[in-house]
N, C-alpha and C positions, 0 to 999 in steps of 0.2 A: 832221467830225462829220455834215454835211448829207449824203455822199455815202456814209455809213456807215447812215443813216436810211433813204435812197430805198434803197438795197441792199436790207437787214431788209426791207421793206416789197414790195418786188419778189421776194424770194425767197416771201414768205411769199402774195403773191396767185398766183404760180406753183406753187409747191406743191399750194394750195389748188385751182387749176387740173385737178392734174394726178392729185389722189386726186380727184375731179369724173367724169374719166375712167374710173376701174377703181370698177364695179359691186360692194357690200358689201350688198346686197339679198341675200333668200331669202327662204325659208319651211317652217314643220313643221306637217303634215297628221294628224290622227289621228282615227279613225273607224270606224264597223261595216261588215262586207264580208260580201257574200254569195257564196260562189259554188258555180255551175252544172257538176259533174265527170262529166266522163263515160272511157269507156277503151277500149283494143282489142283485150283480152285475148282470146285464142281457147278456145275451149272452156268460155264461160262468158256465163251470161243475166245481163247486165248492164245496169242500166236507168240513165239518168243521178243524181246523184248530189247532195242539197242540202246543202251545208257551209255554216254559220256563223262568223264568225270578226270579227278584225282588221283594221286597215292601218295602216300607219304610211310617213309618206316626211321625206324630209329635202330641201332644192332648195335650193342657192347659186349664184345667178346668175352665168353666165360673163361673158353680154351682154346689152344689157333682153331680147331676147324668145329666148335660149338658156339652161338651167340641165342642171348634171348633177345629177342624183336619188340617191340612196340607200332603197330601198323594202321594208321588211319587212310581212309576212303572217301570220296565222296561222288555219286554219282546223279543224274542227271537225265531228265527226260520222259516222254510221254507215251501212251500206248491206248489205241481204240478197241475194244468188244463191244461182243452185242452178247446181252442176258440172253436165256433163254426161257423166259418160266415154264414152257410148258403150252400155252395159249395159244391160238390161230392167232396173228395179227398183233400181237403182244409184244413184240421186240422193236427196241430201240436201241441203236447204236451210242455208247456213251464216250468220250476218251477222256482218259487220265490224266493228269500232268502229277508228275513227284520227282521227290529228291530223297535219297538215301545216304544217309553215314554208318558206318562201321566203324567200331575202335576194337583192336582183335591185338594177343598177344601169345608167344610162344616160344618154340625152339627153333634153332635155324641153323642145321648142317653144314657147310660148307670146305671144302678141300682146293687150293690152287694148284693149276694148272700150265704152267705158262703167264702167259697174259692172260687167260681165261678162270675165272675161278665160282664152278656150276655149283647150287645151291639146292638144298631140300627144306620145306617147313612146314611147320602143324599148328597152326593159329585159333585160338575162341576168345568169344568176346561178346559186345552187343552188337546189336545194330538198331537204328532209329529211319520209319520211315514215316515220309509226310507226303498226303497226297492234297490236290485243290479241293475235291468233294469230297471226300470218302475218312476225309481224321487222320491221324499217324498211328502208328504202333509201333512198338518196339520189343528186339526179338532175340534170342540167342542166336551167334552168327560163329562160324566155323570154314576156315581155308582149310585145304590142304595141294601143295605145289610147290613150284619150284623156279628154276630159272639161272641166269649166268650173266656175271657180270663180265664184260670187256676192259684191262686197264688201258687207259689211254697213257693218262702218264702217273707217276708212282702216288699222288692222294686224289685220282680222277677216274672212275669207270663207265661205263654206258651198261645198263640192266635194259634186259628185256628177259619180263615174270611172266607167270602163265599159275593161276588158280585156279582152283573147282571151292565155291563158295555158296555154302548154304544158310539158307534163313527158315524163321515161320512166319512173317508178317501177316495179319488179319486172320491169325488162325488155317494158313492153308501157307506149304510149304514150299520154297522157291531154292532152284537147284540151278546155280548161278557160274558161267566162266569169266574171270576176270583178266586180261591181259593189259600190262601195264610197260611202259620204259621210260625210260628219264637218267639221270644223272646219278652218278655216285659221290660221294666228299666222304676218304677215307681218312681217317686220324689214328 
């Protein structure tokens, strides 16, 4: 009976041990995103481009300071050019309205600091754009950035992100800065 006791007893601080071990940390991010589009379209006066939008990410810790991310986007808004063909007299100013989603995943570095705890990530995925006139496409999409969250109190942070986010929509290539902040819920 004694050797049946210290057994139970032994299995159960080893076990205890060894879920100790394998990290069941994360966190869900959710927050306003601005971002900065611009593109490389030829034959057209393109000024960069201010979208409003979303963020949302998902992080389950692999190791304390590696997590893989799951990170959606959505952003928001319109933009005027004039074609150029080429023509005396040929130009007409057109403006755009669209909407873009991104679903992007990756690695995501992370080391705390205090109440401060600064982040690195490497993001790819798609992206889907829809415009009023012009159809959608959709595209390979790629972060790469960073950022630091603030603990407010111990499963609560305040993030403020900052990416460099690129696409190809419509076949011409768009070299995009995203910044984002919003809330933390850590578990």
């Amino acid at each position: 009976m004694r050797k049946a006791i210290i057994t139970a007893l032994m299995m159960c601080l080893l076990s205890g041990l060894a879920a100790a071990q394998i990290p069941t940390s994360g966190n869900v991010f959710l927050g306003y995103s601005y971002e900065n589009a611009g593109s490389s379209a030829l034959n057209l006066d393109l000024n960069r481009n201010n979208l409003n939008g979303w963020e949302a990410s998902l992080e389950g810790k692999v190791f304390p300071a590696l997590g893989i991310v799951a990170d959606f986007s959505g952003h928001y808004g319109s933009q005027s050019f004039t074609p150029s063909s080429g023509a005396i007299g040929d130009v007409i100013p057109v403006n755009v309205t669209g909407h873009e989603f991104e679903v992007m995943f990756g690695p995501r570095f992370s080391v705390p600091a205090g109440k401060f705890r600064p982040f690195a990530e490497f993001e790819f995925g798609v992206g889907h754009m829809n415009t009023n006139d012009f159809g959608s496409s959709n595209a390979f999409a790629m972060a790469l950035g960073g950022g630091v969250d603030y603990r407010i109190v111990r499963i609560a942070a305040w993030r403020v992100e900052g990416d460099y986010v690129t696409t190809r929509y419509f076949g011409t290539s768009q070299q995009n800065i995203r910044l984002s902040t919003g809330i933390v819920v850590r578990f």
